[in-house]
C-alpha positions as CSV (number, residue, x, y, z in Angstrom):
1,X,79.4,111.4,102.2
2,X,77.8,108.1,102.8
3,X,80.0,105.1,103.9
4,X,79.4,101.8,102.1
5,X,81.0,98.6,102.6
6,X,83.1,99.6,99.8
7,X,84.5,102.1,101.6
8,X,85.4,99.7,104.3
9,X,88.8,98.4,102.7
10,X,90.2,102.0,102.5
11,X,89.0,102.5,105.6
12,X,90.6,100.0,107.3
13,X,94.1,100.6,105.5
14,X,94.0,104.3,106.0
15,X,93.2,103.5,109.8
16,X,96.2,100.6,109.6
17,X,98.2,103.2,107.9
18,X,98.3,105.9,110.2
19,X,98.8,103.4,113.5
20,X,101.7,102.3,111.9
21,X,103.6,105.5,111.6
22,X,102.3,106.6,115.0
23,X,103.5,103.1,116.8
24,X,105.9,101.1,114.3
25,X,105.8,97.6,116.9
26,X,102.1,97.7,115.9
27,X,102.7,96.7,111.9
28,X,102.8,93.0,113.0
29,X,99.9,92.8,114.6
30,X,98.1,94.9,112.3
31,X,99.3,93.1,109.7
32,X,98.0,89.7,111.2
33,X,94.3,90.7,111.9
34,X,93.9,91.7,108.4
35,X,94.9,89.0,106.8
36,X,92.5,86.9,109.2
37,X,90.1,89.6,108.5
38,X,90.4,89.1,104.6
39,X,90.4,84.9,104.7
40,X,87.1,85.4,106.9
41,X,85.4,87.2,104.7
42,X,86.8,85.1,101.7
43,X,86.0,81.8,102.9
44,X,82.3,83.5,104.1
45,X,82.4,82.9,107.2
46,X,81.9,86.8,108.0
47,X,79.2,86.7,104.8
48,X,77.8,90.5,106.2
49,X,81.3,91.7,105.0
50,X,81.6,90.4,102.1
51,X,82.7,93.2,99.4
């Protein structure tokens, strides 16, 4: 299997995913760096990332 950069958002969720139901107090904060994550990467400021 060869990991693209479209891979990366499913990734990242099933990563977010899992820490979540390991460590519940975690949601917020995982919550929080995606969404700066995203708007980064939307406004292209992280242009290497953008999907």
């Amino acid at each position: 299997m060869v990991i693209t950069a479209g891979h990366l958002p499913h990734i990242v969720a099933l990563i977010a995913g899992i820490l979540i139901l390991i460590m519940p107090r975690l949601l917020n904060y995982i919550v929080a760096i995606y969404l700066i994550f995203v708007g980064l990467v939307g406004m292209g400021l992280l242009r290497w990332l953008h999907l």
